[in-house]
Each structure stands twice: as C-alpha cells, then as structure tokens.
GUSELUM-722023 format. One record per residue (C-alpha): residue number from 0; chain; x, y, z. Coordinates in steps of 0.02 Angstrom, whole numbers, plus 50000, padded with zeros to 5 digits. Example, Ala and Ser with C-alpha at 12.3 -4.5 7.8 and 13.67 -1.06 7.14 Angstrom:
REM GUSELUM-722023
NODE resi chain     x     y     z
NODE    0     A 50615 49775 50390
NODE    1     A 50684 49947 50357
***
This chain:
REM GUSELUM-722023
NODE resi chain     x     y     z
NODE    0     A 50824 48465 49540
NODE    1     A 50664 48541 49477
NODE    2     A 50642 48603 49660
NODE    3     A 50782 48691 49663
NODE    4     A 50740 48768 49478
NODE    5     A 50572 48814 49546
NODE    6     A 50660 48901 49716
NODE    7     A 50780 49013 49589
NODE    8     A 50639 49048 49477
NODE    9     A 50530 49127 49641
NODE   10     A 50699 49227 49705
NODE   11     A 50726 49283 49530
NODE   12     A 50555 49368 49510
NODE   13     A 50555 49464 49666
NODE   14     A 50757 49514 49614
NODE   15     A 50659 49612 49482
NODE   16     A 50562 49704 49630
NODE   17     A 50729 49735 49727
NODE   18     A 50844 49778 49557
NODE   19     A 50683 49895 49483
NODE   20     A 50749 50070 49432
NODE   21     A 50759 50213 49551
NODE   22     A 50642 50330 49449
NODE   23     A 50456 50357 49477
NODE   24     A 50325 50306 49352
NODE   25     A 50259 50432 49235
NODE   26     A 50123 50554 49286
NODE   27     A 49937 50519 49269
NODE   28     A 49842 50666 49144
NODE   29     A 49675 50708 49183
NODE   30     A 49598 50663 49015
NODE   31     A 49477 50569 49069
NODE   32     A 49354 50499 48938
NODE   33     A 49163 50500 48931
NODE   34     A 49113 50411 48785
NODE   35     A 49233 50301 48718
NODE   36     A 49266 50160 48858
NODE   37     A 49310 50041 48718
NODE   38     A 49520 50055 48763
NODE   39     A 49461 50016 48954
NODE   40     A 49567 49851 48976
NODE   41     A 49527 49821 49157
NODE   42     A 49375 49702 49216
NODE   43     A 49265 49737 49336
NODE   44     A 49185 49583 49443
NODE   45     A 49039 49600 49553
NODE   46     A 49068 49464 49659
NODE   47     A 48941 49385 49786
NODE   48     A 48921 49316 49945
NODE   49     A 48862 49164 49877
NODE   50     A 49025 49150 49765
NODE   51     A 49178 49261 49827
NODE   52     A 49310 49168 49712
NODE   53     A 49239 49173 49552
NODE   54     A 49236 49314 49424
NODE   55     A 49048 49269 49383
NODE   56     A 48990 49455 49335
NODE   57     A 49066 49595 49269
NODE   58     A 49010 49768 49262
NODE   59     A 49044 49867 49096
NODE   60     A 49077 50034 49087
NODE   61     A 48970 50109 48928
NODE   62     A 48831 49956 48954
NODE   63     A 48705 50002 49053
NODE   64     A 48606 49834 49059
NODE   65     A 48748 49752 49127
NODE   66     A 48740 49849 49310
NODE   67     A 48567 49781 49331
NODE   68     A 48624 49616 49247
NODE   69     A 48751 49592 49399
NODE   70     A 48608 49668 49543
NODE   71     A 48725 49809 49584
NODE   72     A 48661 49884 49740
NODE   73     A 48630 50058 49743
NODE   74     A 48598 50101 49892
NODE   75     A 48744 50034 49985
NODE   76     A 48930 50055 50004
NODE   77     A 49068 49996 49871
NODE   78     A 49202 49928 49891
NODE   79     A 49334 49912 49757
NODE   80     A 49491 49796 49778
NODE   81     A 49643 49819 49656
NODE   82     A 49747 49671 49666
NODE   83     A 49937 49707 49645
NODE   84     A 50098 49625 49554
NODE   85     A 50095 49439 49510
NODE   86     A 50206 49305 49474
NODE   87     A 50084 49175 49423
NODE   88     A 49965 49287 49319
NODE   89     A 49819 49211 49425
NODE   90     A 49715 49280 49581
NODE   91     A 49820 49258 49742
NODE   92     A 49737 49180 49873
NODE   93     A 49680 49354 49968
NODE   94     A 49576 49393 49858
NODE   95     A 49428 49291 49910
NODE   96     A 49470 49294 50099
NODE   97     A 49447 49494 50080
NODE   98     A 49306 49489 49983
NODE   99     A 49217 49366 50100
NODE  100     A 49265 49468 50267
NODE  101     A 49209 49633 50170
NODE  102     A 49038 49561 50149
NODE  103     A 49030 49484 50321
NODE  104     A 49065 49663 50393
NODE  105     A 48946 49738 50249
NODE  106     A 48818 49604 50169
NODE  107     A 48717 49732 50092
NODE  108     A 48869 49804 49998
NODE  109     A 48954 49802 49825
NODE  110     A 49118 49710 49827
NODE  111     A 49218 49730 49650
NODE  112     A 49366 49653 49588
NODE  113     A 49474 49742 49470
NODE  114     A 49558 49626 49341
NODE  115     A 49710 49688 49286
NODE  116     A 49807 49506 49282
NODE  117     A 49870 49528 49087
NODE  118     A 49964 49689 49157
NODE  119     A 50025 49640 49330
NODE  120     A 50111 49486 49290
NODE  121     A 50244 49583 49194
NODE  122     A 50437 49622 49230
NODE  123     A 50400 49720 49379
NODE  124     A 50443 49894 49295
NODE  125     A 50345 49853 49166
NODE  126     A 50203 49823 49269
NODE  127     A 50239 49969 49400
NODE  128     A 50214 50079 49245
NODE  129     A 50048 49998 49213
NODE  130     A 49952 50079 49380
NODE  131     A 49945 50250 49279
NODE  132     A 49823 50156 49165
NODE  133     A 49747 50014 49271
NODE  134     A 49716 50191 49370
NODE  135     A 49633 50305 49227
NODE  136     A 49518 50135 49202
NODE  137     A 49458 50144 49391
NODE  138     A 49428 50311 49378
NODE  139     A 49321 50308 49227
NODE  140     A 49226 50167 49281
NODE  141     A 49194 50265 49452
NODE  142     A 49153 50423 49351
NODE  143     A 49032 50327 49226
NODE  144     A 48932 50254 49382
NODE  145     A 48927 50443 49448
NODE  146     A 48859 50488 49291
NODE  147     A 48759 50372 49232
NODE  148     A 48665 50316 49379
NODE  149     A 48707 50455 49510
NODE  150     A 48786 50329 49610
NODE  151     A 48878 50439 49760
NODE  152     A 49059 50439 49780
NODE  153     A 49030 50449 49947
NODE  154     A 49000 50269 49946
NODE  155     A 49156 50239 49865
NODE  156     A 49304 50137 49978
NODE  157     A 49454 50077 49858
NODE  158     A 49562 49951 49946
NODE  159     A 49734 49918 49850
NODE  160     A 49880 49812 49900
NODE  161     A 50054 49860 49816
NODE  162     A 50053 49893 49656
NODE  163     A 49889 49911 49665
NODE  164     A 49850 50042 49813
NODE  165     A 49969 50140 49675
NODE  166     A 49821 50109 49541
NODE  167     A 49703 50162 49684
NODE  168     A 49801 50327 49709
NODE  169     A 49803 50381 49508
NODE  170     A 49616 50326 49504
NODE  171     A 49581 50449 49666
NODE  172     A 49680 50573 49591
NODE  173     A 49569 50574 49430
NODE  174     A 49389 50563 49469
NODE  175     A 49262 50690 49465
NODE  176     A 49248 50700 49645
NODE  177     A 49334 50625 49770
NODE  178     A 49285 50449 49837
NODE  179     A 49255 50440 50020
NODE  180     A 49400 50328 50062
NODE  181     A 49547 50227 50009
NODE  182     A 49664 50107 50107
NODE  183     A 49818 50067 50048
NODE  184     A 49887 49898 50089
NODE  185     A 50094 49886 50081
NODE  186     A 50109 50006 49929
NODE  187     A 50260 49928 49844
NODE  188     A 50413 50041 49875
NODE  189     A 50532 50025 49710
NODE  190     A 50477 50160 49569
NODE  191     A 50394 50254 49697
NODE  192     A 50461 50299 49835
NODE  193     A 50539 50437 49768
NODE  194     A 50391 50469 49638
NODE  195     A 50288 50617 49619
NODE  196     A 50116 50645 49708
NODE  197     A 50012 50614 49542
NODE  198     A 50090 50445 49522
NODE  199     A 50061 50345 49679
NODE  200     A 49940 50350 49824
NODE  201     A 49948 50512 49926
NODE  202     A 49842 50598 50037
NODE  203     A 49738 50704 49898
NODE  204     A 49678 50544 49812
NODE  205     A 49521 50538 49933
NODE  206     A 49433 50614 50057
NODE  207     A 49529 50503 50201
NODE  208     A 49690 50395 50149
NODE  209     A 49734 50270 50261
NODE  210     A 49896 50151 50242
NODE  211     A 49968 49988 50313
NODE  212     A 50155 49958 50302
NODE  213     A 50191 49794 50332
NODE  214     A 50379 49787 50247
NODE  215     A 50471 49942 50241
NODE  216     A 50644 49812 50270
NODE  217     A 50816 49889 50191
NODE  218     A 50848 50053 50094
NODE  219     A 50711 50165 50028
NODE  220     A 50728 50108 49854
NODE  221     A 50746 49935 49878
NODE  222     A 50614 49908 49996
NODE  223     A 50459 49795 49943
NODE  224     A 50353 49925 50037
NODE  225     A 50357 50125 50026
NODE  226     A 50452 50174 50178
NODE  227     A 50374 50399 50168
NODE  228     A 50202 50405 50240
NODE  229     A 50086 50414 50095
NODE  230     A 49927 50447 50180
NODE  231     A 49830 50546 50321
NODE  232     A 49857 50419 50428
NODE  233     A 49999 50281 50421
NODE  234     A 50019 50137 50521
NODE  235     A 50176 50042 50550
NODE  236     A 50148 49866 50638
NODE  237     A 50291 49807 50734
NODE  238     A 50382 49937 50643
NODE  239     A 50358 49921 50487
NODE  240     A 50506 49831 50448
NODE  241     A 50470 49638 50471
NODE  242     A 50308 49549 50548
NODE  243     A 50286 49413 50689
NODE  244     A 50308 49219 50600
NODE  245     A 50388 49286 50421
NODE  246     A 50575 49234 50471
NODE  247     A 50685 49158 50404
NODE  248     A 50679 49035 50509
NODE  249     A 50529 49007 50491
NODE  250     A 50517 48982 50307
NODE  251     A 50657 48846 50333
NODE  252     A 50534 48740 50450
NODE  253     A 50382 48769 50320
NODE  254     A 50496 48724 50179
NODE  255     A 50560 48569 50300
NODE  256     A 50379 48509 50308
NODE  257     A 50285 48568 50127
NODE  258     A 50410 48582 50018
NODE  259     A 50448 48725 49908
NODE  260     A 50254 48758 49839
NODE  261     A 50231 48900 49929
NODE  262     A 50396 48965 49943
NODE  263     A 50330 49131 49836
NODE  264     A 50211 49159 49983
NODE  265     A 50354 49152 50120
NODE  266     A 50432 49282 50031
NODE  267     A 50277 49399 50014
NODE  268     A 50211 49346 50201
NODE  269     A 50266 49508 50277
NODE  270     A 50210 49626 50147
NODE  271     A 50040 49499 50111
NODE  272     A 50003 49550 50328
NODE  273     A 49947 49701 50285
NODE  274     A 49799 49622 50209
NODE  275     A 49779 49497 50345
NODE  276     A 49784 49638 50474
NODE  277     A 49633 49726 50356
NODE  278     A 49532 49551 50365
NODE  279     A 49559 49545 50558
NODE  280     A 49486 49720 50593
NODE  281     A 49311 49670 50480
NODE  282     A 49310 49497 50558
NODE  283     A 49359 49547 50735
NODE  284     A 49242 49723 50747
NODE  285     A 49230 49692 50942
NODE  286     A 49409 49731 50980
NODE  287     A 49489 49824 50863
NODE  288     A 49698 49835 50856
NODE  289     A 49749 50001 50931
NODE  290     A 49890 50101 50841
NODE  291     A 49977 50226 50948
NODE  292     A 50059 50413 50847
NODE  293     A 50270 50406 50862
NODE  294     A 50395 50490 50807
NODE  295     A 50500 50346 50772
NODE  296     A 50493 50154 50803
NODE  297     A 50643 50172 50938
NODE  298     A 50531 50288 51049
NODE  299     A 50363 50170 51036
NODE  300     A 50485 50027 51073
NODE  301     A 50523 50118 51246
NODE  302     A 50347 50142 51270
NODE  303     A 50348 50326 51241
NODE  304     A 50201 50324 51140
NODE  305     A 50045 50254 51219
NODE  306     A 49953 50410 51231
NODE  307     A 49767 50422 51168
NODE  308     A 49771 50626 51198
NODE  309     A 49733 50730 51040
NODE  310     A 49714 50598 50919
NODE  311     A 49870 50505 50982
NODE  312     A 49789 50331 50941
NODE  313     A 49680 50243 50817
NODE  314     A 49614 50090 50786
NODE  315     A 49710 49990 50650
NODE  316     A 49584 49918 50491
NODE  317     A 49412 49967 50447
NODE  318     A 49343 50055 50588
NODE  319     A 49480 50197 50596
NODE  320     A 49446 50360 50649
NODE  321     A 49445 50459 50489
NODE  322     A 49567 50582 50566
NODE  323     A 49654 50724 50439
NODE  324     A 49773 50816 50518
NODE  325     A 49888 50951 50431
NODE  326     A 50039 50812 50396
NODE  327     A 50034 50621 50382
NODE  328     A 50011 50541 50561
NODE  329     A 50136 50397 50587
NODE  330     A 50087 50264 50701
NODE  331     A 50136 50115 50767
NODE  332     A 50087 49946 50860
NODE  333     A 50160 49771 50910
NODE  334     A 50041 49611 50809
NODE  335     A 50036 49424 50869
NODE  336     A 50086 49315 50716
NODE  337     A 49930 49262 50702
NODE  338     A 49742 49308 50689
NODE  339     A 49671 49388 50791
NODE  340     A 49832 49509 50807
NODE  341     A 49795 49604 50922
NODE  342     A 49890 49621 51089
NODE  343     A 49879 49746 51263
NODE  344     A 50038 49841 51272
NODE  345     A 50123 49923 51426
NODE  346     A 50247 50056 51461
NODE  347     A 50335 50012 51608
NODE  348     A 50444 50123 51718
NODE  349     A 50586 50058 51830
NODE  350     A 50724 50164 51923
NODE  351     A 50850 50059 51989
NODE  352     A 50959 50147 52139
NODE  353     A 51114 50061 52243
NODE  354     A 51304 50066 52207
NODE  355     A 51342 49911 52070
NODE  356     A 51519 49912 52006
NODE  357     A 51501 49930 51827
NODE  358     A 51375 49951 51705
NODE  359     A 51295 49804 51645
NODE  360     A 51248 49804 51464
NODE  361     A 51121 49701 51369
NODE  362     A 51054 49640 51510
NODE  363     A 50909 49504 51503
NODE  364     A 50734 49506 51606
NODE  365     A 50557 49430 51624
NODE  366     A 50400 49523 51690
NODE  367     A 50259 49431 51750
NODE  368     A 50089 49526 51730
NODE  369     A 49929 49479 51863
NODE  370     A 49766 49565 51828
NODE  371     A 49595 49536 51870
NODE  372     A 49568 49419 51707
NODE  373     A 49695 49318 51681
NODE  374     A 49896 49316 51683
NODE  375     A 50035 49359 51572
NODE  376     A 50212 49278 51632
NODE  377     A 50377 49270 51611
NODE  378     A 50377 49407 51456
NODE  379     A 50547 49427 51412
NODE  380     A 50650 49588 51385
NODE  381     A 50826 49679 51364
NODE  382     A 50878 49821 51436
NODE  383     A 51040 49878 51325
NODE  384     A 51129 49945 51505
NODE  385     A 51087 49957 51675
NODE  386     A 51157 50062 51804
NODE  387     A 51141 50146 51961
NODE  388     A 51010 50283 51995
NODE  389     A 50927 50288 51846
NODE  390     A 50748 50247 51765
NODE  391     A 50713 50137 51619
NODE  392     A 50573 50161 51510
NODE  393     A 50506 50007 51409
NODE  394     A 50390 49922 51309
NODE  395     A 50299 49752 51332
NODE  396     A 50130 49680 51281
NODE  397     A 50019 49526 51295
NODE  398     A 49938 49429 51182
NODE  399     A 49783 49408 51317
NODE  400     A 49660 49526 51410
NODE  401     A 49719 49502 51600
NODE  402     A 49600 49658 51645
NODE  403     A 49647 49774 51768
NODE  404     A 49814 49741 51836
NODE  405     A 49840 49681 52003
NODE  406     A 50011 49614 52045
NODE  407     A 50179 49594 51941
NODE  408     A 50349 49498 51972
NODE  409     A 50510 49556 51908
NODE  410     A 50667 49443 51873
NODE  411     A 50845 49488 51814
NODE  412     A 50913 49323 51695
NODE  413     A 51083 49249 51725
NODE  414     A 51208 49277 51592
NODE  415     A 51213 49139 51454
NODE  416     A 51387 49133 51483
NODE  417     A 51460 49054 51643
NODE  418     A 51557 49207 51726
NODE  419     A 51660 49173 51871
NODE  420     A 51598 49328 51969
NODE  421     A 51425 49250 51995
NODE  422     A 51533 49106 52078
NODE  423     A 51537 49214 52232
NODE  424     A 51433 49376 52205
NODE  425     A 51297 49426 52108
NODE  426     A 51254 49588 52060
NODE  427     A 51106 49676 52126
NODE  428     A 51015 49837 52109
NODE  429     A 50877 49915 52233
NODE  430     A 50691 49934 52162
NODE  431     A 50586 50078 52227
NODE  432     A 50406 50089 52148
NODE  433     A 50364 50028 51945
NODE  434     A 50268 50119 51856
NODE  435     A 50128 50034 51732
NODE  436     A 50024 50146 51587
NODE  437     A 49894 50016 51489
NODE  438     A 49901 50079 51316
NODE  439     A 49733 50002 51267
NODE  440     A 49632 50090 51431
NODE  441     A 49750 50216 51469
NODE  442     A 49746 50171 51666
NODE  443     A 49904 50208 51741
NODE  444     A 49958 50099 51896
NODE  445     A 50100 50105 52031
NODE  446     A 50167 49977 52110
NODE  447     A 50273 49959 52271
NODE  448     A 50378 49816 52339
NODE  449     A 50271 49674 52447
NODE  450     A 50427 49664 52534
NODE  451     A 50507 49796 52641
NODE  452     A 50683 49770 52561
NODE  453     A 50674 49759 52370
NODE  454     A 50825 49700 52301
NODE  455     A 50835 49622 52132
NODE  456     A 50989 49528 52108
NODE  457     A 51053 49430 51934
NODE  458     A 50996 49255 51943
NODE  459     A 50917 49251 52088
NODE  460     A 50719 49233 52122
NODE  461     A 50591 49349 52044
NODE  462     A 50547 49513 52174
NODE  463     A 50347 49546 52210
NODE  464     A 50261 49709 52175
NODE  465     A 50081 49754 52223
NODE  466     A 49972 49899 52169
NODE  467     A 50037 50073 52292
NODE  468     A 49904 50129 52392
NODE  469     A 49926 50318 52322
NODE  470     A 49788 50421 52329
NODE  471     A 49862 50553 52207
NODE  472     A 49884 50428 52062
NODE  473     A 49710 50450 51983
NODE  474     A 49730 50646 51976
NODE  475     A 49893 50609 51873
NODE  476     A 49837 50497 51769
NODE  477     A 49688 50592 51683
***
C-alpha cells in the first residue's frame, strides 16, 4: 500500500510541472545592489576535489575573508552550477557526478554550487517564479567578485539544468559584463516557453549560450523541456523528444527489479540526460559527440544533415565550437543509452529500379556495415514505402568505430505476418550502386554489387556490396 502512496505522490509532483500556468514568470529589473547583500538568500559552495558532495565552504558575498577562507583560485576558470526544481528538497544525485567530471576536465578550477533548495522544492509555479531572484543573487555574487577582487568574467561558465539554466539566464542578463559562457541543461518548458527574453535563458545572457534539450515530448506548454531554441547554439539529441533507455518499458523492468525508490528518477531520466551527455563530453575529451545543423528532426532522420560545411556541425558538451551566428543554430544527433553516447552515423543512398506490382509500405531492413576496424551488423531500419525507380535517403549509426568502410550487406525482412503471396513469389527490386556519407569524417563512399545481377528480394538472403572503383568520387566528395 505505502508503495503505491509513494508512486501517486511522485506522479502528483511532476502533474504540477505538466498542469503549471501558461504565463511567463515576471521580468528580472536591473537593480542590482552593491552594498547591501544581506537579502542574498542563495549559498554559495566552493566545493573540492577532495570532497565533491559536501557543502563544506561557502563563499559570501560582502565578506571578504571568506574567499581566501575557501582558497578560491584566482587565476583559473569558474564554474557555477545552478541546480533546478526538487521534490525532495535535497541535492539530486548529479550534482556531485558534475562537479567531479568538471574538476577532472579542469583541476585547477573553481567549481560552485548554488544553494537554492528552500526555493526549489516549492509547487512548481511557485518555484518557477523563484529563478528571477535565485538569478539577481548569482548575479550579484558574480558582480561582487568583479568588484572586489577583479576577478574576470571571462572566466565565468554558468551551467544550469531546468529551472535552473532559467536562474542562469536572469543572472547573465544582469551582470556588469557579460560572463564568457553559459550552458543550459533541459531548461524546463512550462512558464517559459512562451516567456519574455529577460525571464529565461536566451542568447544575450552571455557571450556564447549553448543548450541541451533532452525532453521537448508533447505540446509547447506542457513540455518538461523548452521546445524554441533559447541559445546560439541548440542541440537536440535523438530529437529532442525522448532519449535511448527512458521508456516506458523500461521503467516497468527497473520497477520489476528495485522497487519504486527511484521511480522519481525514471520520470526525470530523459530530461536528467542532458546532464549525463555534459559529464560524457568532460570525461570522454578524446572523442567528442558530433551534432549535425537541421532544419527539422524528420530531415536529420533521412540523413539530410551530416554536413560539416559552414559550421554545419559541432561537437556536443564542453568542447563546442563557440559559434554565434545571426539566429539560434538547431542541431541534432542520435546517443547510445548509455555512457559513452556517442555513435558514427551514416546517410545512406539506395535507388531501387525494376517493375514490382504495388508499392510496399513500411517495409523492414537490416544493413550490415564492414570497415577496416571492426563491424556493425544487422542494423535495423524502415523504409515507410518502396517502389520502383526511385532513391531512398536514410539514416543509420553505430555504436562502434569500424574505420573506414569496406564492404556492406543489405537484406529486405519478411513480413511479420504470414501472407500467402510469399507462398509462391516474393517480391524483388533491382539494386544499382549505394551510396555511403560518414557523418563523423565526412568520407563519402560508393558501393557496387559483388555480383553481376543484384537483386534484392523480401525474405530472401542478404545481397553483397563492395567499395566502386570510381575515380571521380573523391573530387565529389570535397
């Protein structure tokens, strides 16, 4: 009984999140003040390497002592994380996995922790409305530090998740000068997606905004995450909508197995990756995700997208290319559901030719990828029609490095159902060349039959392509 109790009390909080008000939150002022830092409710740990979990020492804004007190660096980068809503009014477990990667990447650095626990763990309006203050603390902490020791700005990386990349935005928006950097993680969606500028991140808040949607799922204003582009650059992974291992079905087997303890983190694992996928790129600096620039998540999902021309790509995570162009960049990538996410994706070309009766819709297939390194096989895909004399543009991608590609096989799945036209016939189409583009190295590759007739029939055995020997491919590919 008390399981179930527990299970309706989780649902229940984040029904605030979904039920919150349309409105936006009310715009940040600019008064800013100098002196008087005694209304400053938000805490400001300097946590260590030694102890990333603990709240040990905390810098105060209007005591000087207490800087040198806590062996604030100043000569190195900071890095400021704003935690975001709460349910439990305690730390979530993030926290100290950020703040440990953060100084693995950077051991010289400062790593702070806002608290702002007392005002987060509020009915989530409530608590949405709180980021204009949590904010105007950040920013006159920041602007005390400028002052007071001539610490640089420049220096200055805020990291916020949710609510709090919200808090990161009004703080940007309000300091003296503008901090080098912030990256919002999942900036919760209800009360702002429709909000002004002033009140939630945007790209004005700091020299280069950068933002991770991780669960953009349903309408605009019901969505956990904001759905608009917020930033100069804004990454989507897989979409946006959903991530890799957050299902529902999922959350049945964990529940199966654990029980419901962690039931509130089941809900939150999609909008939590965004954090996860922020850890990965410190701890995993040698091969950073790659986020391709799309007009839409049905385009990147053909595999229209994997250019690197003018800016077209990025690296997801801490070592992104700090570009600012005139309008928000949207980009997207596919994630494993586990780290390290990264994958290798492909946009692969087939034109199918021969006279087939009808036109066979959602049709199911498996590609088989050979490369110099190792193997990917048996990927599976849909195709939502296929017909005669046309070519098919689609995207696939590996979880492994195979290196340069070699060889693939091709293989058109029986239906599930038993149809009594595959009693006798099966249909068939001819294959002329395929053509591969590597997103992550740009190298494009054709490949031509190993046989002389390629026919690729339903159910039957997987056809053979090798690399084309075609000595006009690498002036195409440039």
């Amino acid at each position: 009984m008390e399981s179930k109790v527990w299970l309706l009390v989780v649902l229940g909080v984040w029904f605030q999140i979904l039920t919150a008000p349309h409105g936006g939150v009310a715009t940040a002022d600019k008064n800013v003040g100098r002196k008087d830092f005694m209304d400053i409710e938000s805490k400001f740990a300097l946590r260590t390497p030694e102890d990333t979990a603990e709240d040990n020492c905390h810098l105060v804004p209007g005591v000087t002592e207490s800087v040198a007190n806590c062996q604030f660096n100043h000569s190195s980068k900071t890095f400021v994380v704003i935690h975001g809503w709460t349910v439990t009014g305690m730390y979530e477990s993030w926290v100290p996995k950020l703040v440990t990667a953060l100084y693995k990447r950077e051991p010289d650095s400062n790593v702070i922790v806002v608290n702002w626990l007392s005002r987060a763990q509020q009915h989530y309006p409530v608590s949405a409305g709180y980021t204009k203050l949590v904010g105007k603390d950040v920013a006159r902490f920041i602007n005390w530090m400028e002052e007071e020791f001539n610490y640089p700005l420049d220096n200055v990386h805020l990291l916020g998740y949710s609510l709090g990349a919200h808090a990161a935005g009004v703080a940007g928006s309000l300091t003296n000068k503008k901090v080098n950097r912030i990256t919002g993680l999942d900036p919760a969606g209800p009360n702002f997606e429709y909000a002004e500028a002033p009140s939630r991140l945007s790209p004005d808040d700091a020299d280069f905004v950068d933002v991770l949607h991780t669960f953009t799922r349903g309408s605009p204003d019901r969505s956990i995450g904001i759905q608009k582009p917020v930033g100069h650059v804004d990454i989507y992974p897989n979409g946006g909508t959903f991530q890799p291992g957050c299902n529902i079905g999922e959350a049945i087997r964990v529940i199966a197995e654990k029980g419901l303890g962690d039931v509130d983190q089941l809900v939150k694992c999609s909008h939590e990756r965004s954090i996860h996928l922020f850890i990965d790129s410190l701890l995993n600096e040698e091969n950073p995700s790659k986020a391709y620039r799309c007009n839409s998540k049905e385009a990147f999902d053909k595999g229209l997208c994997l250019s690197c021309r003018k800016n077209r790509c990025n690296n997801l995570g801490y070592e992104i290319n700090k570009v600012r162009a005139k309008r928000s960049s949207k980009m997207y990538l596919k994630t494993r559901s586990q780290m390290p996410y990264k994958v290798f994706h492909y946009q692969v070309k087939i034109h199918f030719s021969g006279t087939v009766p009808n036109t066979q819709t959602d049709q199911a297939f498996k590609i088989s990828l050979f490369g110099t390194v190792a193997e990917s096989e048996n990927i599976a895909f849909t195709l939502p029609e296929v017909s005669s004399n046309k070519t098919y543009s689609f995207l696939i991608y590996t979880e492994v490095d195979i290196g340069e590609l070699l060889m693939l096989k091709l293989q058109w799945e029986s239906d599930s159902y038993f149809s009594w036209t595959d009693w006798w016939s099966s249909p068939g189409f001819s294959v002329g060349k395929i053509r591969v583009k590597a997103g992550e190295t740009q190298k494009k590759v054709i490949f031509c039959s190993r046989e002389k007739v390629s026919y690729l029939q339903k159910g039957k055995a997987p056809l053979v392509f090798v690399k084309c020997h075609d000595k006009s491919l690498n002036k195409r590919s440039g």
